[in-house]
C-alpha positions as CSV (number, residue, x, y, z in Angstrom):
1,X,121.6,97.3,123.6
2,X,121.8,101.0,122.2
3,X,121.9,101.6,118.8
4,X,124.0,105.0,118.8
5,X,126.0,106.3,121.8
6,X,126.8,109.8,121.8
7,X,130.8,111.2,121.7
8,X,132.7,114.4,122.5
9,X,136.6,114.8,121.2
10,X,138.9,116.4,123.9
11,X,141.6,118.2,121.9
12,X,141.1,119.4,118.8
13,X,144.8,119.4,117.1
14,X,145.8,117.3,114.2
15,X,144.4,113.6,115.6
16,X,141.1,115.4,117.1
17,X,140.6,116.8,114.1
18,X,141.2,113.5,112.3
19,X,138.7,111.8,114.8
20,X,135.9,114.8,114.2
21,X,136.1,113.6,110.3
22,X,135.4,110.1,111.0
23,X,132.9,110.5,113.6
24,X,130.8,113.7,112.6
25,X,129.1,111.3,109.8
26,X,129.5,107.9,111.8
27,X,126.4,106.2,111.5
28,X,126.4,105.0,115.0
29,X,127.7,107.9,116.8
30,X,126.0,111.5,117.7
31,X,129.0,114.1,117.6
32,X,127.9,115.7,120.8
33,X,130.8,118.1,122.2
34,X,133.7,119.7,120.7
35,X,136.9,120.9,123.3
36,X,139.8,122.7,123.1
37,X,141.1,125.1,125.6
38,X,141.4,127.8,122.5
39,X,138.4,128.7,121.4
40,X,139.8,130.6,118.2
41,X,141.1,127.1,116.9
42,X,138.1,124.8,117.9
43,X,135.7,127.6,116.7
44,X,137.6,127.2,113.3
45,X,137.9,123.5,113.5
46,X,134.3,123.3,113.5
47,X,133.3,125.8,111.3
48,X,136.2,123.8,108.5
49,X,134.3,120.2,109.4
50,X,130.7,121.8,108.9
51,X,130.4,121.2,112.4
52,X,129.2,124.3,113.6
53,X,126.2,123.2,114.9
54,X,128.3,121.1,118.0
55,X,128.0,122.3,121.3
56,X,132.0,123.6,122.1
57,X,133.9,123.8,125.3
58,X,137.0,125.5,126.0
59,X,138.0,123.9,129.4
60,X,137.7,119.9,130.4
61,X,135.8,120.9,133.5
62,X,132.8,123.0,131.6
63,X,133.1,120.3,128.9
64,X,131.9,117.4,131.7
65,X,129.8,120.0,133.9
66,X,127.7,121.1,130.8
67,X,128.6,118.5,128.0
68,X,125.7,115.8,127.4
69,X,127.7,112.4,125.9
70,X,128.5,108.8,126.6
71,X,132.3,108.7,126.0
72,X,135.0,111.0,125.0
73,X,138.3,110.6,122.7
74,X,141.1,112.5,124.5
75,X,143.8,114.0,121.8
76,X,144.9,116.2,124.3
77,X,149.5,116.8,124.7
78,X,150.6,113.8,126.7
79,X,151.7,115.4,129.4
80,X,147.5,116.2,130.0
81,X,146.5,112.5,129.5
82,X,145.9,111.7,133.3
83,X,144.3,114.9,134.2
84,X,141.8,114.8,131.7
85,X,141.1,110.8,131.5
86,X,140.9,111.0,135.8
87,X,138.2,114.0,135.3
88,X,135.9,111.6,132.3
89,X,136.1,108.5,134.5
90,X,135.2,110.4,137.6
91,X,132.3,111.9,135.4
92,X,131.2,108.2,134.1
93,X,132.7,108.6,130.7
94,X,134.1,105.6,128.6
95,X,137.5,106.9,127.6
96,X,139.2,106.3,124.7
97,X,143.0,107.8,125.4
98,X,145.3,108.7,122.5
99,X,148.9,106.8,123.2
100,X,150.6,106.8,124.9
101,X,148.6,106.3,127.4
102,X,150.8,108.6,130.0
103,X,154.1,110.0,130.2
104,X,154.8,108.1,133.5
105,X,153.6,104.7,135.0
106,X,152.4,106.8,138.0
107,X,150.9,108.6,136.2
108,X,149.0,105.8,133.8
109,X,148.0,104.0,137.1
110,X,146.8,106.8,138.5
111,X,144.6,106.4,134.9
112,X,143.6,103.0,135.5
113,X,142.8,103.3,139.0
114,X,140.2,105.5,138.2
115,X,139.1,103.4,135.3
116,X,138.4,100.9,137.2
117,X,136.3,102.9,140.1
118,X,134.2,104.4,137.0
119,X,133.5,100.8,136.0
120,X,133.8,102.8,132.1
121,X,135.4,101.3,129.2
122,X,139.2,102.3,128.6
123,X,140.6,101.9,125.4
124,X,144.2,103.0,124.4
125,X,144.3,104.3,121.2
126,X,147.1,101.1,119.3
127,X,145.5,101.7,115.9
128,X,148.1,100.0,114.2
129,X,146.9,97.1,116.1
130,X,143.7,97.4,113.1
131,X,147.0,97.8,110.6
132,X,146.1,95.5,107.6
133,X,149.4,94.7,107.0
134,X,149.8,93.7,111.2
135,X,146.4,92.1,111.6
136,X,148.1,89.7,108.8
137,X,151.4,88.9,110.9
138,X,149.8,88.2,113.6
139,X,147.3,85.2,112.1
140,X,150.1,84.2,110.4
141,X,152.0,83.7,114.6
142,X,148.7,82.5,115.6
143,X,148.4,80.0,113.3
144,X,151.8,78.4,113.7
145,X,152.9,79.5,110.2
146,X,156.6,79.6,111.2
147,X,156.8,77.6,114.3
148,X,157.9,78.9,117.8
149,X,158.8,82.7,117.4
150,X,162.3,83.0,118.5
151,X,162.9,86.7,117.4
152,X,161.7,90.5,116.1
153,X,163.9,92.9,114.5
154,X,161.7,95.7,113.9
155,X,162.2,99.5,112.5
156,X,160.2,102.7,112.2
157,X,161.3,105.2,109.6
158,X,160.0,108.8,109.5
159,X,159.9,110.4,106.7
160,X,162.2,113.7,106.6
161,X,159.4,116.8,107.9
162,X,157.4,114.2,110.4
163,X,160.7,113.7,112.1
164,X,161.9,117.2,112.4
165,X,158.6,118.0,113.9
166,X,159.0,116.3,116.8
167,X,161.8,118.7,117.7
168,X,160.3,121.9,117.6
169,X,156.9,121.0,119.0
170,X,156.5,120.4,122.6
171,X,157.2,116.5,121.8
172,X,161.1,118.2,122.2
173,X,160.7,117.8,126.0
174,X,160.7,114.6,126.8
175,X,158.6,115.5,130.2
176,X,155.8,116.1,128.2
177,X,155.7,112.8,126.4
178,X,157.9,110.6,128.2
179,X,160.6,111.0,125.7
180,X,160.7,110.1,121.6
181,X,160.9,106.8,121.7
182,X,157.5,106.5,124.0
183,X,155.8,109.4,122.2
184,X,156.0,107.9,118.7
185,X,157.0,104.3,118.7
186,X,154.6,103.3,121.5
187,X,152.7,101.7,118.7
188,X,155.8,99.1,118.2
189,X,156.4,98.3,121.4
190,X,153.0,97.5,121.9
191,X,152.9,95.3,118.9
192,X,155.9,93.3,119.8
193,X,154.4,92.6,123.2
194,X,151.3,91.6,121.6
195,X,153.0,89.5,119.0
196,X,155.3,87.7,121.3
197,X,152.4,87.0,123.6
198,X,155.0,88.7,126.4
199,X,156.5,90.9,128.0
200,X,160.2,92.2,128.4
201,X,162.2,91.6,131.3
202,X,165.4,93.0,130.4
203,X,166.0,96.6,128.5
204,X,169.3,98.1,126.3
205,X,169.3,101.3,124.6
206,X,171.6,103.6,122.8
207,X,170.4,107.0,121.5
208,X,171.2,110.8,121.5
209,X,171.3,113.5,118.9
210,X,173.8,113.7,116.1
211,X,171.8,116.0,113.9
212,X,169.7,118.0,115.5
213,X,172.5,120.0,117.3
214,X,172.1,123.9,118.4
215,X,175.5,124.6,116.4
216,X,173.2,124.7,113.0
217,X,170.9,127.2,114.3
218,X,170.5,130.5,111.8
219,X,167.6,132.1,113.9
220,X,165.1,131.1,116.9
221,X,162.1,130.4,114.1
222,X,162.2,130.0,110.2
223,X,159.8,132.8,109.9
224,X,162.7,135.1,110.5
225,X,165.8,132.8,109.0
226,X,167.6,134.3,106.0
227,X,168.0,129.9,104.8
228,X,165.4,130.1,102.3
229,X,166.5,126.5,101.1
230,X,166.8,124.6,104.4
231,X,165.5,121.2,104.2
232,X,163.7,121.5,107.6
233,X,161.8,125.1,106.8
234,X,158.4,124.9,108.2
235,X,155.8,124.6,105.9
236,X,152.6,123.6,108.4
237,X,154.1,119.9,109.1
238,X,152.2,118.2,111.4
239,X,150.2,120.2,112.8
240,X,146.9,122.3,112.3
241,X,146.5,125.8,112.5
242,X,143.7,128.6,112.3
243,X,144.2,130.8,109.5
244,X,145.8,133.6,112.1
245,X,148.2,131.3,113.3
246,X,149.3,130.3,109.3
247,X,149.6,133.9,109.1
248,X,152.2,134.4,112.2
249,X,153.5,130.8,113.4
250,X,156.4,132.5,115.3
251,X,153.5,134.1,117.9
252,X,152.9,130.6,119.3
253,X,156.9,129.1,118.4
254,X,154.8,126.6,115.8
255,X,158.1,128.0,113.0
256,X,160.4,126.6,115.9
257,X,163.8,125.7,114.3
258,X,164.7,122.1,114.8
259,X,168.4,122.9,115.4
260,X,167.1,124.3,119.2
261,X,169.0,124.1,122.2
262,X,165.6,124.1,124.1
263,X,165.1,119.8,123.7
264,X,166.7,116.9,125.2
265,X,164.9,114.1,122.7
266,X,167.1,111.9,120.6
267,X,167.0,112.0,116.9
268,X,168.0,108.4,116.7
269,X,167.5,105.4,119.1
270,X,168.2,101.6,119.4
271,X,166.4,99.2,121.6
272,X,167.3,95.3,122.6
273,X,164.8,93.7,124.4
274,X,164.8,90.6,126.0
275,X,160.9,88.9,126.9
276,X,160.2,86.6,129.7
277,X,158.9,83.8,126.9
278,X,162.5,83.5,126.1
279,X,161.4,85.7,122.6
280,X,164.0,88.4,121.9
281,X,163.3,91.9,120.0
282,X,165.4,94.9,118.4
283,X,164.0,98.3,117.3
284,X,165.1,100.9,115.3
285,X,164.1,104.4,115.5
286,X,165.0,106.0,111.9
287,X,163.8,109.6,111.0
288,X,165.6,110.5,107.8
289,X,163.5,108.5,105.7
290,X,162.4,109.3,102.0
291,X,159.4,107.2,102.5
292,X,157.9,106.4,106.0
293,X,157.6,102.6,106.7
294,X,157.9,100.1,109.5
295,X,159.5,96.7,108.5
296,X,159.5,94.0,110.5
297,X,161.5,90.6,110.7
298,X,159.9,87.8,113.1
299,X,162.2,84.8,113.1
300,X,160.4,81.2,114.1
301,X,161.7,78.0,113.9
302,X,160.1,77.0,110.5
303,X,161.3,80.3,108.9
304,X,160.6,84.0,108.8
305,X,158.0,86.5,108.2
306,X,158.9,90.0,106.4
307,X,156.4,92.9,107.2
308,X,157.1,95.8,105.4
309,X,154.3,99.2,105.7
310,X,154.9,100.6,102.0
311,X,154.8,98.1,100.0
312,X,151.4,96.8,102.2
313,X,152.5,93.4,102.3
314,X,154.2,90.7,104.2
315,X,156.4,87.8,103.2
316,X,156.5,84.4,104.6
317,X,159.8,82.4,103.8
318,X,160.1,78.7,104.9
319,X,163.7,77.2,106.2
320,X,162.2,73.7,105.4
321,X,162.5,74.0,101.5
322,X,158.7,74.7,101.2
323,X,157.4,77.4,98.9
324,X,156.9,80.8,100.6
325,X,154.6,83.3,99.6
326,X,153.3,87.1,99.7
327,X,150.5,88.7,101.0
328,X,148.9,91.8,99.7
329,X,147.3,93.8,102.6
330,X,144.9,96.0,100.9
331,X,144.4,99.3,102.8
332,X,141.7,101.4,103.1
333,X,143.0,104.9,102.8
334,X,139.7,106.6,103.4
335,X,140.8,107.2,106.9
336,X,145.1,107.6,108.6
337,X,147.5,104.8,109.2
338,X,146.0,103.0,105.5
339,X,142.6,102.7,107.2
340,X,143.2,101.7,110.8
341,X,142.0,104.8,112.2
342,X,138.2,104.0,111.0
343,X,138.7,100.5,112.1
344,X,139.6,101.7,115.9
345,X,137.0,103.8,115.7
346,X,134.7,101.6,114.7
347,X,136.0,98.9,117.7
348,X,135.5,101.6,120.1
349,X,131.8,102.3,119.3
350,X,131.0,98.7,118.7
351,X,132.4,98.2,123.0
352,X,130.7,100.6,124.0
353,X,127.2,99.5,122.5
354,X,128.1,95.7,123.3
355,X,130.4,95.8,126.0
356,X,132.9,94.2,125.1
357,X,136.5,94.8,126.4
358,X,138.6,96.2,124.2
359,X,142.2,94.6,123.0
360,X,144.0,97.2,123.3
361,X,143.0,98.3,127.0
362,X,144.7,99.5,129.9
363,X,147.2,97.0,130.5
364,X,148.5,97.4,126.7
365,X,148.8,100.9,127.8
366,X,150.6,100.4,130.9
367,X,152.9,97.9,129.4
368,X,154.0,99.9,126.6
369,X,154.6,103.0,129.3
370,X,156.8,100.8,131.5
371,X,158.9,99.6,128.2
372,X,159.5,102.9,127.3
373,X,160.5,104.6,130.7
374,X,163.1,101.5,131.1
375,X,164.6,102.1,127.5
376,X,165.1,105.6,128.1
377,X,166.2,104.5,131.5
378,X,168.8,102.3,129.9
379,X,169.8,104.7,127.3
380,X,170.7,107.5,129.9
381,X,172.4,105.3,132.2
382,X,174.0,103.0,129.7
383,X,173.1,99.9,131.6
384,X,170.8,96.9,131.0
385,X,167.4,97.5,133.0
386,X,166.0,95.0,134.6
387,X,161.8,94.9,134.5
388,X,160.0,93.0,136.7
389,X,156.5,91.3,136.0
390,X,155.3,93.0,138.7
391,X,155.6,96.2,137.4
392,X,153.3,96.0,134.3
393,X,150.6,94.9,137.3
C-alpha cells in the first residue's frame, strides 16, 4: 500500500479553496494540480495559499491531458459535476464530488456509470456525515438507545447573509443546482436516509418565496444602490474573490441584489417524508437565522434524542422514567463544518491508500438526488410523489 497519493482540486472558489488549505500541508497527500477555468483567480488563489509552486490548469481537459495525480476533488458549480467527474473517471481518477452529487438523476447516473467502468473510488462529498455532533446520533440509533425509531423532525437554519447568497449567485437558478432545497440541504436528506437505515417512498412539499420578491428591488447590484443600510448589502458573503473582483463585484454580478427577478428558488421550504421502513421524517428549510444551526428530533419507542449544531450537543430523554442525559460533542474547528471537513478529507485519502469503499459513495449521492428532484416535484405540483425503490438503483 502507498504511503502518499498525489491530488489536484478542480474548482478553485470558496470549498476548493477550503480543500487547498487542508491538503497543501496534508501529510499524506502531494498537492499536485491546481484548476480553475480563470486563471486570474486560481493564479491568486495560489499565490494567497503559498502555493505557487503547483502546476495550474485553466480547463478540465489540459488539467487531465497534462496534470500528473491520483485523484481529484471537484468543487466545480453543480450544474458542471457530470462533465467534469465523466472526464476524471474516463482519465482513471478517484473522484471525490462536492454534493450534490448532480443536479439531475440522469445526470448522476450518467456519473456512476462511468465510475464504475473506471473501476476508481467515488466519494460524495456528506461531510456532515464526519459531524461530531451526528457521528453521536447515530451510535446512539445504533446502539438501540431509544428503541425502534419511529420519527425525524429536522431543520436547517441559515444565518441571515449565507441565505441571501443563495439568491444572487448562480444557486438562484435552480437548473444549475437542482433547486435550494438539493443544493444546500442535500446534507439532511442524506443523513435522514442514513439514520433511518431507508429510504423514502412517498414525498410532500410546500415552498415559494415570500421575501425575496423583485418589488423590493432599489437597483440591479448594491454597488450602485443609494440603501446604504440594507440588511442584505454585499459585503463578500460566500464567496472568494481576487483583489480586482473586490474592487468591481458588479463586472461579474457577484453585488447581485437578492430582491432579483432573475431566480425561481424558494426562500423557504417544507418537506414530509414518508420511508419504506415505516420511519417518517419532516424538514425545515429556515434562512433568517441569527445563528446557523441544524436541530434535530428522532423519536423511538423508548424516548427521544435532541441534536442541536450550536450548542454541539445532543440530548437523550427516556419515556420510561430513566434518567436522560447530554452529550458534549467537542468540535475541532481547525477546519469547516466544526471539523468535519478534515475528517472527510482524511477518509478520502485513507480509501484511496487502503481501498476501502467509502460511506458516503455513489448511492448516498444518487439517493439524496432522487429525494430532492421528487420534493421539488411535489412542491411545484402540490401533490404527494410517489418514489419507487427502483429508482435510487
Amino acid at each position: 500500500m502507498s504511503e502518499k497519493c498525489s491530488m489536484a482540486v478542480l474548482g478553485v472558489g470558496q470549498r476548493g479553496y477550503a480543500y487547498v488549505s487542508m491538503l497543501k500541508n496534508h501529510p499524506q497527500v502531494e498537492l499536485a494540480a491546481l484548476c480553475d477555468t480563470s486563471a486570474e483567480r486560481v493564479n491568486c488563489f495560489a499565490a494567497e495559499l503559498g502555493c505557487s509552486h503547483v502546476p495550474c490548469f485553466y480547463s478540465v481537459d489540459e488539467l487531465l491531458a497534462k496534470g500528473k495525480f491520483d485523484a481529484v476533488i471537484i468543487t466545480t458549480p453543480d450544474f458542471t459535476h457530470k462533465e467534469c467527474a465523466v472526464k476524471c473517471f474516463e482519465a482513471g481518477k478517484h473522484v471525490m464530488l462536492e454534493k450534490p452529487m448532480a443536479p439531475t438523476v440522469a445526470e448522476s447516473r450518467e456519473i456512476i456509470a462511468a465510475a464504475q467502468r473506471s473501476k476508481k473510488m467515488l466519494q460524495i462529498g456528506f461531510v456532515l456525515r464526519c459531524h461530531p455532533v451526528f457521528k453521536g446520533v447515530k451510535k446512539e440509533l445504533e446502539s438501540g438507545t431509544i428503541g425502534e425509531l419511529l420519527s425525524i423532525n429536522c431543520s436547517e437554519s441559515l444565518r441571515v447573509m449565507h441565505g441571501a447568497s443563495y439568491m444572487r449567485r448562480w444557486h438562484r437558478k435552480s437548473g444549475n443546482s437542482g433547486g435550494f432545497l438539493l443544493a444546500k440541504c442535500s446534507h439532511d436528506l442524506d443523513l435522514m436516509s442514513d439514520f433511518t437505515g431507508s429510504l423514502p417512498v412517498k414525498v410532500a412539499s410546500f415552498g415559494g418565496v415570500n421575501f425575496f420578491t423583485p418589488d423590493k428591488q432599489k437597483a440591479p447590484v448594491c454597488s450602485k444602490c443609494p440603501d446604504q443600510e440594507c440588511r442584505f448589502r454585499f459585503k463578500g458573503e460566500m464567496v472568494r474573490m481576487t483583489p480586482e473582483e473586490k474592487a468591481a463585484p458588479a463586472e461579474k454580478s457577484f453585488d447581485l441584489c437578492v430582491f432579483n427577478a432573475d431566480k425561481d428558488v424558494v426562500d423557504n421550504q417544507q418537506v414530509l417524508l414518508e420511508y419504506a421502513n415505516g420511519v417518517r421524517g419532516t424538514f425545515s428549510l429556515n434562512l433568517f437565522a441569527p445563528v446557523p444551526k441544524r436541530e434535530w428530533r428522532l423519536v423511538g419507542t423508548l424516548g427521544y434524542i435532541d441534536a442541536d449544531t450550536a450548542k454541539k450537543e445532543y440530548t437523550v430523554t427516556f419515556s420510561d422514567g430513566r434518567e436522560g442525559f447530554t452529550r458534549h460533542c467537542e468540535a475541532d474547528n481547525t477546519s469547516a463544518h466544526d471539523g468535519s471537513d478534515m475528517i472527510f478529507l482524511n477518509e478520502f485519502v485513507d480509501n484511496i491508500l487502503s481501498g476501502k469503499a467509502p460511506e458516503a459513495d455513489a448511492f448516498a449521492g444518487l439517493s439524496s438526488t432522487v429525494i430532492g428532484n421528487a420534493a421539488d416535484r411535489a412542491r411545484l405540483t402540490g401533490s404527494v410523489v410517489d418514489i419507487s425503490l427502483e429508482e435510487y438503483k
